[in-house]
NUTI-909932 format. One record per residue (C-alpha): y, z, x. Coordinates in steps of 0.25 Angstrom, whole numbers, padded with zeros to 4 digits, always signed. Each point is the difference from the previous one (the first is absolute). Layout:
REM NUTI-909932
YZX;...
This chain:
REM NUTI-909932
+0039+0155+0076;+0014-0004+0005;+0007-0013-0004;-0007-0005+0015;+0017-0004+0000;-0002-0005-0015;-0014-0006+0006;+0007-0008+0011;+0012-0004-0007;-0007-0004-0012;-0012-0010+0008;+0012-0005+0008;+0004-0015+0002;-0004-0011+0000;+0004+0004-0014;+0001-0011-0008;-0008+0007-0009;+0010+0006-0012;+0004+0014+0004;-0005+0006-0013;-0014-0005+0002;+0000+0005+0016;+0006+0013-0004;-0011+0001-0012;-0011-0006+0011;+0004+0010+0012;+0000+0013-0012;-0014-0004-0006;-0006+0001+0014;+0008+0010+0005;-0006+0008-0012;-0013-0006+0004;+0001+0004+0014;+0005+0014-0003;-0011+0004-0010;-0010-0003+0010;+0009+0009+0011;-0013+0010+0001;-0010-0010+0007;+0012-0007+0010;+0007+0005+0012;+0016+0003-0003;+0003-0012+0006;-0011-0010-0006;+0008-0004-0012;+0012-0004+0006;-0010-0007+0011;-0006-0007-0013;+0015-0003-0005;+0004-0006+0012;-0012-0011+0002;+0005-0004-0016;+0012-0004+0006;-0004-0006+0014;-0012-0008-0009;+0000-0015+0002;-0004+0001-0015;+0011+0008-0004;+0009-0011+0006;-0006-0011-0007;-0002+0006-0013;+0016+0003+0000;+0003-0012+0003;-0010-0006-0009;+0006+0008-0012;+0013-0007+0003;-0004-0016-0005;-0003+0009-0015;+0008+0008-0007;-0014+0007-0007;-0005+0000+0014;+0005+0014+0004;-0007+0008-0012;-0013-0009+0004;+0002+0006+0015;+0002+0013-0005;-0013+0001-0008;-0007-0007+0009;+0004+0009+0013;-0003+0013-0007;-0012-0004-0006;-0007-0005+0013;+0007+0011+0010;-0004+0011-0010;-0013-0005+0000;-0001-0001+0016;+0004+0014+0002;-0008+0006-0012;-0012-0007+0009;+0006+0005+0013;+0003-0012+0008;+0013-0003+0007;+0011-0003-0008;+0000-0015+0007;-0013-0002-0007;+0006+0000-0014;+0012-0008+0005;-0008-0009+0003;-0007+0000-0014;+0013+0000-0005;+0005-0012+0008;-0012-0009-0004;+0002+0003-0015;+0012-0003+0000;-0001-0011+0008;-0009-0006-0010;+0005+0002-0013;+0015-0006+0006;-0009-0012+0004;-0005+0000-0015;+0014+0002-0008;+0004-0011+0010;-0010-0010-0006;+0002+0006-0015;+0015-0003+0002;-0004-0015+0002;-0009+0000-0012;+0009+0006-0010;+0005-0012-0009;+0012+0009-0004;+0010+0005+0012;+0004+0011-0011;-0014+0004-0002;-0004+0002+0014;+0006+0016+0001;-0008+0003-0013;-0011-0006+0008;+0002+0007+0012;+0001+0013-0007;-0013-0004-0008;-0009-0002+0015;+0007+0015+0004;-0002+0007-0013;-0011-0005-0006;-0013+0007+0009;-0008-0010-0006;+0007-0012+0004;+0004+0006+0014;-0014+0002+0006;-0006-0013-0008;+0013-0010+0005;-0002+0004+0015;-0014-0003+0002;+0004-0014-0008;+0010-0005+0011;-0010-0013+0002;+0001-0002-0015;+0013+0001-0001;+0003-0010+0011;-0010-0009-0006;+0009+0001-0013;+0011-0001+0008;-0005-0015+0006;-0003-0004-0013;+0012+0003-0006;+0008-0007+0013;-0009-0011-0003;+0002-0004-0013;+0016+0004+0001;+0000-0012+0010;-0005-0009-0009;+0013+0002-0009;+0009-0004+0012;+0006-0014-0005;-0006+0003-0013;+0011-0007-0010;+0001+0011-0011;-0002-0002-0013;+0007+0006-0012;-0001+0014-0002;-0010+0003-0012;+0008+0011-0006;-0006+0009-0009;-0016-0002+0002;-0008+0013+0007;-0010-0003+0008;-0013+0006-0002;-0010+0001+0013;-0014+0005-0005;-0007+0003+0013;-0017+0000+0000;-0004+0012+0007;-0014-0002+0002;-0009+0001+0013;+0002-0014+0002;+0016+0002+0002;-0004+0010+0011;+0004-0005+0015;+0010-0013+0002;+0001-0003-0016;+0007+0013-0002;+0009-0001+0012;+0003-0013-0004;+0004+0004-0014;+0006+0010+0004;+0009-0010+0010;+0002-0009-0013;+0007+0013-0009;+0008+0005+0009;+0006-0014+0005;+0001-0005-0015;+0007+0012-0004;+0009-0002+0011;+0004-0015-0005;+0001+0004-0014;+0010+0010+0004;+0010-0010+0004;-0001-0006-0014;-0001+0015-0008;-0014-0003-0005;-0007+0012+0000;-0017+0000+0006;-0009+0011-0005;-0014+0003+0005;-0014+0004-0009;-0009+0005+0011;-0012-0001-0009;-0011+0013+0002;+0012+0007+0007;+0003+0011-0009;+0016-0004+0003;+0011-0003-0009;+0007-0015-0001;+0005+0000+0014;+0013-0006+0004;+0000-0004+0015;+0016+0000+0001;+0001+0013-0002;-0006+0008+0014;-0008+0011-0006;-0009-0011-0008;+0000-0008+0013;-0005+0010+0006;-0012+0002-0009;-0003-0015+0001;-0002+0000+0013;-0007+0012+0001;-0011-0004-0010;-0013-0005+0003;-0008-0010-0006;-0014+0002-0005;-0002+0009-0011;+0002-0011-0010;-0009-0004-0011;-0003-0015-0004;+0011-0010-0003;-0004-0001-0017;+0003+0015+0000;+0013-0002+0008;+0005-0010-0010;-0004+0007-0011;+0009+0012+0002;+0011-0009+0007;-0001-0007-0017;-0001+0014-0007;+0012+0005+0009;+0010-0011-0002;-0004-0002-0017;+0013+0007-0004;+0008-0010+0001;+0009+0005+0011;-0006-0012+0010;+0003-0013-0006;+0009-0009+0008;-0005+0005+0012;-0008-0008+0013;-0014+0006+0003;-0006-0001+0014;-0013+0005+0002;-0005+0004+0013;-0013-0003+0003;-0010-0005+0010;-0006-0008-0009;-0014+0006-0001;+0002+0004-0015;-0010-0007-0010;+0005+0001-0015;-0013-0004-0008;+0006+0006-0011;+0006-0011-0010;+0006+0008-0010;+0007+0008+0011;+0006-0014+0006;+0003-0005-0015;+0007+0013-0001;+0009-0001+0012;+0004-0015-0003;+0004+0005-0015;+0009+0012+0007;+0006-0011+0010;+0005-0010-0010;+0003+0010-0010;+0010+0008+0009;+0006-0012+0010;-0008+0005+0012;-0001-0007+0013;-0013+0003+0009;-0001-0003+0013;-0010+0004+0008;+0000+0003+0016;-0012+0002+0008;+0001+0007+0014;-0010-0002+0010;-0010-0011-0008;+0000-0015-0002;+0002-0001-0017;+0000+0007-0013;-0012-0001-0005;-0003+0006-0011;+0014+0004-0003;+0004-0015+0000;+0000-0002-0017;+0009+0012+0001;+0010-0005+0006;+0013-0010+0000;+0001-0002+0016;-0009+0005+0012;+0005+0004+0014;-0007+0000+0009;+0003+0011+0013;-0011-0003+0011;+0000-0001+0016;+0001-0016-0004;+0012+0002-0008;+0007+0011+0006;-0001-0008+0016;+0002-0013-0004;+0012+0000-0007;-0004-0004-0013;+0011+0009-0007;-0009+0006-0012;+0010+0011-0001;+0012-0008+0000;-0007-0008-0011;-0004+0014-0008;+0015+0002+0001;+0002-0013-0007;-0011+0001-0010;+0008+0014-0004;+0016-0008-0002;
C-alpha cells in the first residue's frame, strides 16, 4: 500500500501524542490495512485512516496521553490492540476507537487513584509501569476501581487524623513488621481497611525513614515493601480468603523470624480478631520470643469491635471500625504513637 501520504501525515494533529509513537501507530495500521488490501476497495484504507483521525476518541486519547509521560505507549498498545481486533471482526474502524477510548479512559481513571495511594512520589512510575506491564495486574486493578477508592477514603481518613498531631520523636532504627491474617474473615471491609491502614502507615513513616514491610500470610508472596510501587501493586491487588487459621499463621510468622535478624523491631498483626489460640504452648512460645528479642506487638483489627483471642498476644490493641473511623476517635493517630 502507498504511504496514504505517510498515512495522513503520520495520524495528523491534534498530535499531542510524541511523533515516534504516531509515526509507529500510523505504520502498524498501515501495514494492517495493507495486508487486508484484497478484501477492501482501493480507497477503503485511507477511508479507515481518515475516521482515525477525525475520531472524537482519537482526540481525547491524544490528549489524555499528554497529563503522563507512560501514557503515549499505553495509547499505542491499547489503539492497536482494539482497532486490530475491530477490523479483524469487520466492523467500522469507529467501532474499535471507541473500544480503545473506553480502555483507555478507564485505566487513566485507575493510574489517577493509584497516584493518590502511592506513599512514595518516586515510586509512583514503578507503579505505573507495574499496572501497564504486568497482564496480571492490568486486567485485575481495573475491575477493582471501587476498591481502590475504598482505599483511597480510608487512607484520606486516617491521614486527617494526623492533622495537628504534635509529633513525637523519630524512633530511629526499629523496622516495623506488619503480619496480615489473610483468612475468609479478612475478605470484604476488613481487607480494605488493612489495606488503607499499610499504605497510609507506610506513607508516615516515610517521613521518619522507617521502613514498613508486609507478610500476606497464605499468599505465596515475598516480604513486601508498600514504598516501593511494584509490591504496592501487589498488595492491592491481593485478595483475602485463602488463609488458614490464625495458630497456623503465628506459627510460621515465629519460625520465619527465629534467625535473629528481627529483634528490635515493632510487630503489628493485622487481624479482625476471630483468631482463637487454644494452644498454650504456642502462646508461651511467643511471649518467650517477645521478651527475648525486644519486640513490641500491637495488634490492629479492621472492621470488628476487639481482639479476642489475639488480646494475650499483644502489647496495645486498635481498633479501626465504622465507630472509630467516623467519630473521630483517632486510633490511627494513637497506632502512630504506640509505634514512637
Amino acid at each position: 500500500m502507498a504511504d496514504s501520504d505517510e498515512v495522513r501525515r503520520i495520524l495528523a494533529s491534534p498530535g499531542t501524542l510524541p511523533y515516534d509513537v504516531r509515526k509507529e501507530t500510523a505504520l502498524c495500521l498501515a501495514s494492517h490495512l495493507s495486508g487486508n488490501s484484497s478484501r477492501k476497495a482501493p480507497g477503503e484504507t485511507v477511508d479507515a485512516i481518515d475516521k482515525v483521525i477525525a475520531s472524537a476518541e482519537w482526540v481525547r486519547m491524544t490528549e489524555t496521553a499528554e497529563k503522563n509521560d507512560l501514557m503515549p505507549k499505553l495509547v499505542l498498545c491499547t489503539v492497536l490492540t482494539e482497532l486490530f481486533a475491530s477490523l479483524d471482526r469487520g466492523t467500522d474502524v469507529s467501532d474499535g476507537m471507541r473500544a480503545s477510548w473506553n480502555k483507555v479512559s478507564s485505566l487513566a481513571g485507575t493510574m489517577d487513584i493509584i497516584t493518590s495511594l502511592t506513599p512514595s512520589a518516586g515510586s509512583v512510575r514503578d507503579a505505573h509501569l507495574e499496572l501497564i506491564t504486568n497482564a496480571r495486574n492490568f486486567g485485575t486493578i481495573i475491575e477493582r476501581n471501587d476498591d481502590l477508592r475504598w482505599i483511597a477514603n480510608v487512607m484520606r481518613s486516617m491521614g486527617s487524623e494526623m492533622i495537628g498531631h504534635k509529633r513525637r520523636g523519630p524512633r530511629i532504627g526499629r523496622r516495623i513488621l506488619a503480619a496480615v491474617d489473610t483468612s475468609k474473615s479478612m475478605y470484604g471491609e476488613p481487607e480494605i481497611i488493612a489495606k488503607g491502614l499499610l499504605l497510609a502507615l507506610t506513607k508516615r513513616m516515610l517521613a521518619d525513614r522507617r521502613d514498613v514491610d508486609a507478610l500476606l500470610y497464605s499468599s505465596g508472596l515475598p516480604v513486601l515493601s508498600p514504598s516501593r510501587g511494584r509490591d504496592m501493586m501487589d498488595l492491592i491487588s491481593f485478595r483475602s480468603g485463602q488463609g488458614g487459621p490464625f495458630a497456623d499463621a503465628l506459627r510460621m510468622l515465629l519460625s520465619g523470624m527465629k534467625d535473629g535478624s528481627v529483634a528490635n523491631i515493632d510487630v503489628i498483626l493485622v487481624s479482625k480478631g476471630a483468631g482463637v489460640l487454644n494452644d498454650p504452648n504456642l502462646t508461651k512460645e511467643w511471649e518467650s520470643f517477645r521478651m527475648n528479642n525486644n519486640v513490641r506487638v500491637i495488634t490492629a483489627v479492621p472492621g470488628g469491635g476487639d481482639a479476642c483471642g489475639l488480646t494475650e498476644l499483644s502489647d496495645d490493641i486498635v481498633i479501626f471500625n465504622d465507630e472509630t473511623m467516623n467519630k473521630g476517635a483517632g486510633e490511627f493517630a494513637r497506632l502512630v504513637d504506640l509505634l514512637y
